[in-house]
KOLNUVO-108481 format. One record per residue: x, y, z of N, C-alpha, C, O, CB in turn. Coordinates in steps of 0.2 Angstrom, whole numbers, plus 5000, padded with zeros to 4 digits. Atoms other than C-alpha are relative to their C-alpha. Glycine has a CB too. Example, Ala and Ser with C-alpha at 12.3 -4.5 7.8 and 13.67 -1.06 7.14 Angstrom:
BEGIN
500449945000506249785039500450065000500950055003499550005006499649944999506849955036499650055003499950115004500250024993
***
This chain:
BEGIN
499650064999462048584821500750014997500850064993499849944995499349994999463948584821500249984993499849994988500549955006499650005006465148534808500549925000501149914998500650085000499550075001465648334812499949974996499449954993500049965005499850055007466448234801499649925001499749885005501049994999500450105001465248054797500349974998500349915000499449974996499850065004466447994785500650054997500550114995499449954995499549985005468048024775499949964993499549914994500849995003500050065006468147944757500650044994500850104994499049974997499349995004469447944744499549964992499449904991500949935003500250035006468647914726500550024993500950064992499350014999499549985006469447914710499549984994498949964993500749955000500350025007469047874692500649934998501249934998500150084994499550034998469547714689499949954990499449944987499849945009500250015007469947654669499549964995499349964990500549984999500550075005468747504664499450015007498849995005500549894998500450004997467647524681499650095002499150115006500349955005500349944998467347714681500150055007500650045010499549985000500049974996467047824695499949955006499449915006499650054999500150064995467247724711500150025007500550075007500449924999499750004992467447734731500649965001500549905002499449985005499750064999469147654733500250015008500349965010500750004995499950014994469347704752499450045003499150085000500850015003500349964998468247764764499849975007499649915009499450014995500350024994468047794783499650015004499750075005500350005003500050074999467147714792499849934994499249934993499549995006500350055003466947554778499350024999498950035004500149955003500650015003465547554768499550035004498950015005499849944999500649934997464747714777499450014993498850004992500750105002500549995006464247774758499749944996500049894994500550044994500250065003463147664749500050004995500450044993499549975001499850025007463147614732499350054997499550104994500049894999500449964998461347694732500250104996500150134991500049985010499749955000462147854738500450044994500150094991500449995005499749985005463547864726500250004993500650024990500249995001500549995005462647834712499550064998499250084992499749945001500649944998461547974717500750084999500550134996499649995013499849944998463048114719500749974995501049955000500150035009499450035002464548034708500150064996500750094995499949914997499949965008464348154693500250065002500450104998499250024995499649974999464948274706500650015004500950055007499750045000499349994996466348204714500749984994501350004993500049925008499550015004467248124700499650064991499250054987500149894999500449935007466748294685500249994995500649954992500250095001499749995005466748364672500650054999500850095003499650004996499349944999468248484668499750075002500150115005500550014991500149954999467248624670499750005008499550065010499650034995500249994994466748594688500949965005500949945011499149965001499350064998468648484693500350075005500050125003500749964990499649974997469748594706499850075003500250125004500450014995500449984996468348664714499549995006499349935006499850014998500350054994467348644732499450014996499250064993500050025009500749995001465848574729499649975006499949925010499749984993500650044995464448524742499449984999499050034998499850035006500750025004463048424736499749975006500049945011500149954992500450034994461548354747499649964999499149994996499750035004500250075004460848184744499949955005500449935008500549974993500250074995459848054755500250045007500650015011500549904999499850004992460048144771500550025004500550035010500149955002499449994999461948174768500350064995500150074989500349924999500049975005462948324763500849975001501149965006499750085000499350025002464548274754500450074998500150124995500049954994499549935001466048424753500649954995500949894997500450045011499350025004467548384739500150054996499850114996500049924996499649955003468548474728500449944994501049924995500550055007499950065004468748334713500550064997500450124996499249964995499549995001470548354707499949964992499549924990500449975005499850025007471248314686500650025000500750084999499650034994499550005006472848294681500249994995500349934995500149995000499850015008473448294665500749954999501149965004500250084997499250055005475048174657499949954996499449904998500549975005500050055004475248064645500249925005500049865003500550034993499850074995475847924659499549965002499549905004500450005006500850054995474147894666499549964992499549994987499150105006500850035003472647784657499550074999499250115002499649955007500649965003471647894647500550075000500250124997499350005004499749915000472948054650499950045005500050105006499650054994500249954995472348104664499849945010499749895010499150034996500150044993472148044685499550065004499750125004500949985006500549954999470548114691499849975010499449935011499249984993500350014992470148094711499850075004499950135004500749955004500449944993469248164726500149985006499849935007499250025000500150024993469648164745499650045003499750105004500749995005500649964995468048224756499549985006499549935009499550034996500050004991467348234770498949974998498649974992500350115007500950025001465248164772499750025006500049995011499749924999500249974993464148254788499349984997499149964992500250105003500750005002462348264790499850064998500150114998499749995005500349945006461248364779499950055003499650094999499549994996500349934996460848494793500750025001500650075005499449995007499550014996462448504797500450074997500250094991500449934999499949925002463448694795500749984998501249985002500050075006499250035001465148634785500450064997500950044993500149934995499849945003465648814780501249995002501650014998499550085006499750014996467248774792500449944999501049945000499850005004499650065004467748614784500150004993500449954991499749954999500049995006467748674766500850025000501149994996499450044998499350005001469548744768500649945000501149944996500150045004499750074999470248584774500049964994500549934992499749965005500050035005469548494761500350034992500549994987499450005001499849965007470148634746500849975003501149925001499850104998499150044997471948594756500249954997500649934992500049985008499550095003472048424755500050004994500649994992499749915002499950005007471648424736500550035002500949995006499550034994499449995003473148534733500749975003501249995000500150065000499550024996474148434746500249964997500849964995500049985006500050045001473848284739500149994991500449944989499449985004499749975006474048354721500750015000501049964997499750064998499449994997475848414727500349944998500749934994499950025008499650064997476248244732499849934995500049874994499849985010499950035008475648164716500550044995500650014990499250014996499749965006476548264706501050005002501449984997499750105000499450004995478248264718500049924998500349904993499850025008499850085002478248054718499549965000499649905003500549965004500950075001476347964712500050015006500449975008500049894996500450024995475747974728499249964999499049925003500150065004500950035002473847924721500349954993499949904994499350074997499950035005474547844705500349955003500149905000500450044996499350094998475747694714499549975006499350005011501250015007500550044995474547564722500450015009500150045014500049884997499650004996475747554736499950075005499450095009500649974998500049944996476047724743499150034999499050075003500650074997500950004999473947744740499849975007499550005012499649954993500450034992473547624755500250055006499950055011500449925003499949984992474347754766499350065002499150095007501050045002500649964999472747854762499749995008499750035012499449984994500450014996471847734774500350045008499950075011500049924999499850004991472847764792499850084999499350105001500949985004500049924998473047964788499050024999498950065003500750064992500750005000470847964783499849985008499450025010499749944994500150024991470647884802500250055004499950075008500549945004500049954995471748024810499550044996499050034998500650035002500649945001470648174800499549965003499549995008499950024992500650004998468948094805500149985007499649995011499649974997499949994990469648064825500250045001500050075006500449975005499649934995470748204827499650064998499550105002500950024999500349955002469748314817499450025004499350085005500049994995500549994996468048284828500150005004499650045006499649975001499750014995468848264844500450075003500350115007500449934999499549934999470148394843500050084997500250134999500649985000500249955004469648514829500650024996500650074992499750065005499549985003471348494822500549934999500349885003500450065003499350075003472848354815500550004997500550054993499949954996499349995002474548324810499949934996499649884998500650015006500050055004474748214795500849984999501350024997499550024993499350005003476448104793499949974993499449934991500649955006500150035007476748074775500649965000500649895000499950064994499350044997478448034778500750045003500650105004500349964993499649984996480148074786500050084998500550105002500649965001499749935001480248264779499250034998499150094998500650014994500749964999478248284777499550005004499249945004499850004996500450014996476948324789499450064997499450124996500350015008500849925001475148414785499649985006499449945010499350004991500450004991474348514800499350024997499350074994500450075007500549985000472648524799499550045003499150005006499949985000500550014994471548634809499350034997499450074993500250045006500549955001469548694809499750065004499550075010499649964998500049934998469348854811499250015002498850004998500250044993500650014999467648884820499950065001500250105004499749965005500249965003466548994814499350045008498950015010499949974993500650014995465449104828499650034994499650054988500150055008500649985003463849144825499850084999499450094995499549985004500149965003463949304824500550064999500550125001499650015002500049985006465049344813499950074992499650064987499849975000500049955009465149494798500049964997500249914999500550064997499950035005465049434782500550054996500450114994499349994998499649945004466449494774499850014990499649974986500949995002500250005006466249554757500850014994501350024996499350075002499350005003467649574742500350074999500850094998500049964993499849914999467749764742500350025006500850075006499350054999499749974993468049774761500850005001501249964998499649965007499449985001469649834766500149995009499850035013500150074996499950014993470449744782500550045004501050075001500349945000499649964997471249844795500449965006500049945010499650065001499749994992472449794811499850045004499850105003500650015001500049924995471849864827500549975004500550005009499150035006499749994996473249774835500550024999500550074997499949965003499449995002475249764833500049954996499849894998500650015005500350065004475149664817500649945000500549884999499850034991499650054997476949594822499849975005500149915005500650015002500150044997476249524835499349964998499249915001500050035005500350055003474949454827500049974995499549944993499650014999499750045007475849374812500249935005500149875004500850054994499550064997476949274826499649955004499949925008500550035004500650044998475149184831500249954996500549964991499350044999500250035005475049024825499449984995499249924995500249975001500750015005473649014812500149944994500649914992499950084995500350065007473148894797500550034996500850074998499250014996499749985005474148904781499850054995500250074991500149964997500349965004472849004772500150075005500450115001499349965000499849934996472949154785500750005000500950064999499650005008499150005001474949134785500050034994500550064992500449925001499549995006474849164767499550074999499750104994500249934993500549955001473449304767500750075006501050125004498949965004499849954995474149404783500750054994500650114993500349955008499649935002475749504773499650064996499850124996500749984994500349985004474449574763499550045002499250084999499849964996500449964997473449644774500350065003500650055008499749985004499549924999474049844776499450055000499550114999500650034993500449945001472349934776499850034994499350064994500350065004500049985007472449974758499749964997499149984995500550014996500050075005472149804749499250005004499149995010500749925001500650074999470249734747500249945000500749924998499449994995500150065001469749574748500149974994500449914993499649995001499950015007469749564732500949984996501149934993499850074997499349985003471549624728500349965003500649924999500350075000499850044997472249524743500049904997500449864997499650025006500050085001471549354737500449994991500549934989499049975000499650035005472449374718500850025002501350004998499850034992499349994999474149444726500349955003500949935002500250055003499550064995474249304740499949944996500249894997499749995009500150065006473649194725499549955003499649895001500749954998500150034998472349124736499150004998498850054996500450005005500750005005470449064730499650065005499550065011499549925000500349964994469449204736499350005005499150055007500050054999500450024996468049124745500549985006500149985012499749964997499250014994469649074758500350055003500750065007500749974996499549934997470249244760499250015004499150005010500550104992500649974996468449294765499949965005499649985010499350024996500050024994468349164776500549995005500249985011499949954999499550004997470049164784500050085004500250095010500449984995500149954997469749354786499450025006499550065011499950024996500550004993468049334797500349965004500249995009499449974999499850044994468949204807500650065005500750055011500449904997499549984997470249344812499450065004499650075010500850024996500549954999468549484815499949985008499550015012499250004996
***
């Protein structure tokens, strides 16, 4: 089974009601049931916070990457949310897991830049840009997000064949082609920021703390170029 998206949802931690679903598309896809069942790992504890997780519960597997901020301005010291994605539980979401680590840091970004999740107001625009990710993202396999007049995030998923190497953190990537001509490809942001680093010398390893990137992402981004 593929990698389609059932449902987007936006949860947070909310001061006097707790961990809650505040948007989610399509409506009242997750049930109350559900999110009662997987909550302990969308809204965490600090030791699991600003990581993917995929948990599988009633049928459904849920992918997020539950976010914490720190400041004395928020309620309690802290603004704790998660945007992720919900598929079926057979379903192969290796290919969505990058998208999802993304938007956390996008959407972190643009909290930190001007409350974007903090101000009730600029929050609602969650709802429209959650509609394009689960249409354009099933439909077309990619999306462009307007945030506003000077920002846009591009989405795409990267599909994984079946067969695939597994790469591993010791291997050491090589070019067989002209690697200027393969930089001036357009790729994802994750491979954009991996590729200078790849010279035949550098593992996986070493690549994923120079280009500063998690390295389960380099190893995936690496198979998608094999």
């Amino acid at each position: 089974m593929g990698s389609r998206i059932e449902c987007v949802f936006f949860s947070e931690f909310h001061p006097t009601l707790g961990p809650k679903i505040t948007f989610q598309v399509p409506e009242e896809y997750i049930s109350r049931e559900l999110f009662d069942t997987v909550q302990v790992y969308i809204i965490t504890k600090p030791e699991l916070q600003n990581k993917l997780i995929t948990v599988t519960a009633m049928d459904k597997k849920l992918i997020g990457c539950p976010v914490c901020i720190e400041h004395k301005k928020y309620v309690r010291n802290a603004l704790l949310f998660n945007l992720g994605f919900v598929c079926d539980a057979k379903a192969k979401t290796c290919s969505l897991e990058p998208i999802v680590k993304k938007l956390a840091g996008y959407l972190t970004t643009l909290e930190l830049e001007s409350g974007f999740i903090s101000n009730d107001d600029s929050k609602q625009k969650l709802i429209p840009l959650m509609t394009i990710i689960l249409e354009d993202l099933n439909a077309r396999g990619k999306c462009s997000l307007p945030i506003d007049e000077s920002n846009t995030i591009h989405l795409k998923v990267i599909a994984q064949r079946r067969d695939q190497p597994i790469v591993q953190e010791y291997d050491v990537p090589v070019f067989t082609e002209c690697k200027e001509d393969f930089i001036k490809i357009h790729w994802d942001l994750t491979t954009q920021q991996i590729l200078p680093y790849i010279d035949g010398f550098r593992h996986i390893q070493k690549i994923s703390a120079e280009a500063d990137v998690e390295l389960n992402l380099v190893r995936i981004a690496v198979q998608n170029l094999l």
